[in-house]
N, C-alpha and C positions, 0 to 999 in steps of 0.2 A: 617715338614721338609722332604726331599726326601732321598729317600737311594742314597750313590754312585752308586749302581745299584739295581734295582726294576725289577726280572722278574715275570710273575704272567702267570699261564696256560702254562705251554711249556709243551707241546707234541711232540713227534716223533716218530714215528715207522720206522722201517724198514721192507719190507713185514708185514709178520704176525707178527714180533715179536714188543711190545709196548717197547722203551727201555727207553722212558719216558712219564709219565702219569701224567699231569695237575700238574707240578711241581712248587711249588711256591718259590723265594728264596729272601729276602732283606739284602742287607749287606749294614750297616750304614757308614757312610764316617769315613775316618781318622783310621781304627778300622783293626782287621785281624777277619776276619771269618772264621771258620773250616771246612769243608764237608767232611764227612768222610761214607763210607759205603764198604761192603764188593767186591769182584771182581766182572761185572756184574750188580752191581748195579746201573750205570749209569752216575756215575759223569764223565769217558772221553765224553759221549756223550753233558751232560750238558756241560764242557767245550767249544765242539764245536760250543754249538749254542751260548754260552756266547760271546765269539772271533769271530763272525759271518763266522765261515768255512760251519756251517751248518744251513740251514732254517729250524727253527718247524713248523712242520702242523699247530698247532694250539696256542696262547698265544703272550705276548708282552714282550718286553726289554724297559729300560727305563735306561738312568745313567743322574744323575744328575736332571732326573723329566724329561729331552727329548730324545724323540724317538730314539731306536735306529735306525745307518741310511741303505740305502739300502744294502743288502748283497754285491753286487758288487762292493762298493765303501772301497774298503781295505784300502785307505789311512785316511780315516774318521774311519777306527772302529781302523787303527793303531793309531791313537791321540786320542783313547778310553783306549782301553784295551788290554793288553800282557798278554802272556803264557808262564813262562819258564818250559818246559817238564826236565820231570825226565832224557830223552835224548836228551842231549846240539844240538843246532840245528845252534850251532858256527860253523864255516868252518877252521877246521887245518889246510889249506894250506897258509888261509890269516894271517895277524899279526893285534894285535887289534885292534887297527887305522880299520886296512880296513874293518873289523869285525863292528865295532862300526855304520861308514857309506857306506854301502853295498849298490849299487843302487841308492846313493841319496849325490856321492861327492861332494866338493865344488867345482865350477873353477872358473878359470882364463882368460883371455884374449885368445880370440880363443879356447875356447872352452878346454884347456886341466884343468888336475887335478891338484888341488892348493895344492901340499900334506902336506907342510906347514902347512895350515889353517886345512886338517883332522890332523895330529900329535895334532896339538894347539886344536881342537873341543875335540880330546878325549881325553887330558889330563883332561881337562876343567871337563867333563860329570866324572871320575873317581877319581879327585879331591872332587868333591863333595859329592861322596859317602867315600871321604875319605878311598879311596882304591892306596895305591900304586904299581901298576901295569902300567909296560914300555910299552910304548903302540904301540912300533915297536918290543918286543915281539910275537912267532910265534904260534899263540892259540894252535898250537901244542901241545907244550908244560904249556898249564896251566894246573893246577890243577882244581880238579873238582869243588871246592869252588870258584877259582878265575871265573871258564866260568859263573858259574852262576852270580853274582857279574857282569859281562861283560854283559849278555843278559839283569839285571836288569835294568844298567848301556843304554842301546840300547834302552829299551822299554821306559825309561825316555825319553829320547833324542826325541823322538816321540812327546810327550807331554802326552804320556798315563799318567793317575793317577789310574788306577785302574788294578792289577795286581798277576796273579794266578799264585800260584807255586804249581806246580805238584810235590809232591815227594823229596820236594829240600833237605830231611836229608837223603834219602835215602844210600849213599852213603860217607856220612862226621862223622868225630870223631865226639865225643863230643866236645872239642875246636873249631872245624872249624861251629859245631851246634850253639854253645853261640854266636862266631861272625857273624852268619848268622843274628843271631834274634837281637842284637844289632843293625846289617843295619836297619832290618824290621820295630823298634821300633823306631828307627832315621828319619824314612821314613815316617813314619807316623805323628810322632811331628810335620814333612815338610807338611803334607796334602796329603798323599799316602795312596792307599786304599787297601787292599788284601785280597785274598780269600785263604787260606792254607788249601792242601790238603794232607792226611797224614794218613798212618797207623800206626805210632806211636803214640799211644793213649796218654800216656803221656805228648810228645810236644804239643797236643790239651791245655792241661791246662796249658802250660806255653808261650806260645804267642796268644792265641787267646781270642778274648772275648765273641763272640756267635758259637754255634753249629748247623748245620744243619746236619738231617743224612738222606741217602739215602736208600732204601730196594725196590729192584724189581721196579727199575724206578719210586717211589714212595716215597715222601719226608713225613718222616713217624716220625720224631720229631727235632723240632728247637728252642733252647733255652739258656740265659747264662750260658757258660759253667761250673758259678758254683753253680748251681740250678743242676747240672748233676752228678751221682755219677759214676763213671767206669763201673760201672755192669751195671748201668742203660744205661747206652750207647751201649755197646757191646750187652745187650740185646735187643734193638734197633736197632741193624746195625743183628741180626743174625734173631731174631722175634720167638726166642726157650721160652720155659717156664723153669721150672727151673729143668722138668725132662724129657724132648725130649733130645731123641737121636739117633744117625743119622748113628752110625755100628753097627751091631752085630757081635759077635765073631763066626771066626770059629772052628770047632773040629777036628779036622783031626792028632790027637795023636801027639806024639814027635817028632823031627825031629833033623836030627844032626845038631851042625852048621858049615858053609858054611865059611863064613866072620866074621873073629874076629878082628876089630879094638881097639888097646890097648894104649893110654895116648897120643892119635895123637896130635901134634899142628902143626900148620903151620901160612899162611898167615891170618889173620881175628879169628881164633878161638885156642882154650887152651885145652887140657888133656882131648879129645874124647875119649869116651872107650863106643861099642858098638857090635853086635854080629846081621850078620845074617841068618838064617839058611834058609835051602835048601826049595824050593819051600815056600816061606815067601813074603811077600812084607812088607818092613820098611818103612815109610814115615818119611818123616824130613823136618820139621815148621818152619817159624823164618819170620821175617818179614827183610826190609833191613836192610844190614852190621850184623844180627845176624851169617852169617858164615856160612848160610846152602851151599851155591852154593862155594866157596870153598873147603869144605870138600869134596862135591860128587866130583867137579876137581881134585881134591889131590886124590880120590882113583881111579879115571880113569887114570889118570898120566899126568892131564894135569898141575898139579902143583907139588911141591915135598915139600914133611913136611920138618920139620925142627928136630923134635924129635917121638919118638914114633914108632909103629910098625902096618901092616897090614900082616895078615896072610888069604890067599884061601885053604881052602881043607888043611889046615894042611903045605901047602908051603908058607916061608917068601916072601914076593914081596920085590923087591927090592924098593928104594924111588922113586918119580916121575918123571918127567919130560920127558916120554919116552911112550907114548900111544899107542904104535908099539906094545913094550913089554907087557903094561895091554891087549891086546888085545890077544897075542899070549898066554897069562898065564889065560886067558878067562875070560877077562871081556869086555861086551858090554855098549857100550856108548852113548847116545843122549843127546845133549848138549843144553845149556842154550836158543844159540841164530842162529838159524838156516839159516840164511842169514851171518853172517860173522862165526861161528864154521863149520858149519853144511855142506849144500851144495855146492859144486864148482859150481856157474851158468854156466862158460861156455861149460861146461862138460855133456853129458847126463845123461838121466834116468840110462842108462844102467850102465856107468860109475861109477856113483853116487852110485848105488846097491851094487856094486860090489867091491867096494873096498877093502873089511875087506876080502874078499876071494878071490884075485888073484891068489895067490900061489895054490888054490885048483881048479883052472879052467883048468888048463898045467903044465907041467913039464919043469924045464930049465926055469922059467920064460915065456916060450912060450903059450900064450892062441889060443888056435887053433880056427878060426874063426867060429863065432856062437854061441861059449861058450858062452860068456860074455851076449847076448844077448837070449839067453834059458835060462839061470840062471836071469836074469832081467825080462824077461817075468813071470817064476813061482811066483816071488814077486810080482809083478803089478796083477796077478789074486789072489795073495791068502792074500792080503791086499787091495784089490779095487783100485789099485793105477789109475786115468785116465788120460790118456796121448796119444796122438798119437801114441806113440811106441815105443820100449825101446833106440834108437836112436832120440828120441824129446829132445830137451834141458831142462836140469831140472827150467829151469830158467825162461818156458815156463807154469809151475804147479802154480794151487793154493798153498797158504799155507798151506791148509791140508793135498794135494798132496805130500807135498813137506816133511811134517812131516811124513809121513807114508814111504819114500824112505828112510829117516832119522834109524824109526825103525825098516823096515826090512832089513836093512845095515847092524845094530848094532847084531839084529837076526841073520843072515845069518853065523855068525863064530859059533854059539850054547853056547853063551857062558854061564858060571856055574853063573856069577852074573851080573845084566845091571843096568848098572844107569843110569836111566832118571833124567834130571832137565826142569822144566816148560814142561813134554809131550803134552801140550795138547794147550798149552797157543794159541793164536791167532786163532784158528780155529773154521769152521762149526760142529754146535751139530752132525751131521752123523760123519764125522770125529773123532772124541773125541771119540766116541761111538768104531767104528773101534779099534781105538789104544787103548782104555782100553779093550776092549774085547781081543786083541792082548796080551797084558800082564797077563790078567790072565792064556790066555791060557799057554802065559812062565813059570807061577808060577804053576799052573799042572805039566806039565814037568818036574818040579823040580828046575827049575832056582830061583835061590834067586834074588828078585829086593830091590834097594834102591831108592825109588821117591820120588826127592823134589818137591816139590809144596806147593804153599798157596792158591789151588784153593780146597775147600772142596768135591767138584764131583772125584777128583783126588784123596783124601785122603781117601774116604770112601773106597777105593778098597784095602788099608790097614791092615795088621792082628794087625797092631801096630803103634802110632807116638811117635816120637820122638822130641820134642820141642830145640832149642836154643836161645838164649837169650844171647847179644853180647859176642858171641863165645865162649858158653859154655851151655851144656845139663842142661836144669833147668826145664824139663817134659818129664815121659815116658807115655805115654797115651794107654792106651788098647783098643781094640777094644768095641763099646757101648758109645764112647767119647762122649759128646754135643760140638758142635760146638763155643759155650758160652766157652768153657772149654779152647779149642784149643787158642781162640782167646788173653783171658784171658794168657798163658803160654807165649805166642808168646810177649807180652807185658811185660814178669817178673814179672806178679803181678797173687797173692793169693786170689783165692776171696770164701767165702763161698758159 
């Protein structure tokens, strides 16, 4: 019998880097299969080549035992196979209807649109997943459960029967989780195929029925998942033994503290109480919806708690929602998502730099011409920033580029504590290298950092993590952590 899909040898490189190596994957029809591996380890790429965005150098696709068809022909691999990304790739402006047939309305007599027959198609299509959702509703306004549910809803409509979800709990309660997996389970009784991808280790063993895991582009165990025990898998996805480890501590005597977070709760997380001191770097773990990336917003002030207290150097900060204020009371900031937080594209390098220090360029508000751009020039040389010139549009930079104007923005006020969230995510290994080497230098200086991340290259530069677990501290991990260890907290499970 053939698999729903049968790849066998997929390769790809990009330059020098292999990001996948003779990967073999079968997932039987009707069934959900898991892929699960750490960041890096390849599965957006295999996605690509899965969805045919991207050709492997080497190896074949097969769904249903025939070929898959030529790269160019999008409307054949859309009656194959969808992808709903962890970011909805719905349009807010359309309403679902038009969301649903995008490109490909019915019409009428002369040519116009029948809008009739799309209202009637996507009732039709949303009826059937037994989703009640108004389909002249303005995607705007859905929920993140419903878009997903709308893209499943789309990628049917195609005729696809074979369909990858990237990430889809990432972001949903527990209730909006169980009705997810209901559809999925409904979907499949119908003859729908999926591939679930997931670092929630746990939902691996409650919808899926085989495991594939990935390590260094490298399909390095694939098996029913419950032939699998959790350790055995996370030991799988990390490829540590059971005494590799991946910090060492540092010694550099006592140090006062800096930041003292007391019973914080807010949006996503509960009764935070943490401390960090002066030249420190704290990491903080959690995979999605555990609350790390709120917490670090709430102490930059881009959110505001609800109860609880943050105290700098001994002075109460007031609550949040005032990033002006964290900034003037000296805390620095680089945010999640540097295309919609982060950068103003139409704005230059110079611009962009300067921000957090206007008031220290002129007096009266007045920047005397030059300022702005000598101050942008020092940063662009003493972070590698490449750009034509500190009047080039930032919008004009790689992403690396674009991350480093980010951190020496947040730099440039001096301020006593920076939160990073994802510093590093998207970018070239030179880059990465730059901004971590950027922050330890902060943490010489004495600045105390708080870094979230779940990328482990990020974490090692840690004196400490801090694990949560749906929005609550349930690991403090010391420098010498195994990576097994990390993964293991990040999922709320204890493992010997």
């Amino acid at each position: 019998m053939n698999g729903a899909v049968d790849a066998s040898g997929i390769t790809k490189r990009f330059g020098q880097t292999l990001a996948l190596d003779a990967v073999d994957l079968r997932v039987e029809p009707h069934a959900s299969h898991a892929l699960v591996g750490r960041n890096g380890a390849g599965k957006s790429t295999l996605v690509a080549v899965l969805t045919g965005l991207l050709r492997p150098d080497a190896g074949r696709i097969a769904f249903d035992g025939v070929p898959a068809p030529p790269r160019d022909d999008r409307a054949a691999w859309q009656r194959l196979v969808a992808c709903v990304y962890q970011r909805s790739t719905i349009i807010g402006a359309l309403s679902v209807a038009e969301n649903l047939f995008l490109n490909r309305y019915p019409t009428g007599r002369g040519g116009a649109i029948d809008w009739r027959a799309v209202r009637r198609g996507a009732r039709e299509l949303l009826d059937g997943l037994e989703v009640g959702i108004d389909v002249d509703r303005a995607a705007a306004d859905l929920s993140v459960e419903e878009r997903q549910l709308v893209e499943i809803a789309r990628a049917l409509s195609f005729g696809a029967r074979f369909i990858i979800l990237d990430e889809p709990t990432a972001q949903l309660n527990k209730a909006a989780i169980d009705r997810l997996f209901a559809h999925v389970r409904a979907l499949q009784a119908a003859g729908v195929t999926f591939l679930f991808i997931s670092h929630h280790l746990e939902e691996i063993y409650e919808i899926a029925r085989t495991v594939t895991v990935l390590r260094d582009g490298r399909c390095v165990r694939t098996g029913p998942v419950d032939a699998i025990t959790k350790a055995d898998l996370i030991a799988a996805m990390t490829g540590e033994d059971a005494h590799a480890v991946v910090a060492m501590p540092r010694d550099e005597g006592p140090r006062e503290p800096l930041v003292e977070v007391r019973a914080l709760c807010g949006n996503g997380f509960e009764d935070i109480s943490l401390t960090v001191r002066a030249g420190e770097v704290v990491g903080i773990a959690g995979i999605g919806g555990s609350g790390k990336t709120a917490l670090a917003e709430t102490l930059a002030g881009l959110r505001r708690a609800r109860a609880g207290s943050i105290t700098l150097a001994g002075d109460a900060l007031p609550n949040g929602g005032d990033v002006r204020a964290r900034i003037d009371a000296g805390i620095g900031f680089v945010p999640r998502d540097r295309q919609v937080q982060g950068v103003v594209p139409a704005l230059s390098v110079a611009d962009n730099a300067t921000m957090t220090i206007w008031n220290r360029l002129g007096r009266f508000g007045v920047i005397p011409p030059g300022a702005r751009e000598r101050s942008a020039r020092r940063m662009m040389d003493a972070f590698g920033i490449i750009a034509s010139g500190p009047q080039a549009p930032v919008e004009s930079l790689s992403g690396g580029n674009q991350q480093k104007v980010l951190l020496a923005r947040a730099l440039a006020s001096d301020p006593r504590l920076l939160v990073l969230i994802d510093p590093t995510a998207g970018v070239d290994v030179k880059s990465k290298e730059v901004l971590l080497d950027a922050v330890d230098a902060a943490r010489r200086n004495g600045t105390g950092v708080l870094l979230v991340s779940d990328d482990p290259d990020d974490l090692r530069t840690c004196d400490r993590v801090i694990v949560l677990f749906e929005g609550r501290v349930t690991a403090e991990l010391a420098a010498g952590w195994r990576e097994h260890d990390v993964i293991a907290a990040t999922e709320g499970m204890a493992l010997a």
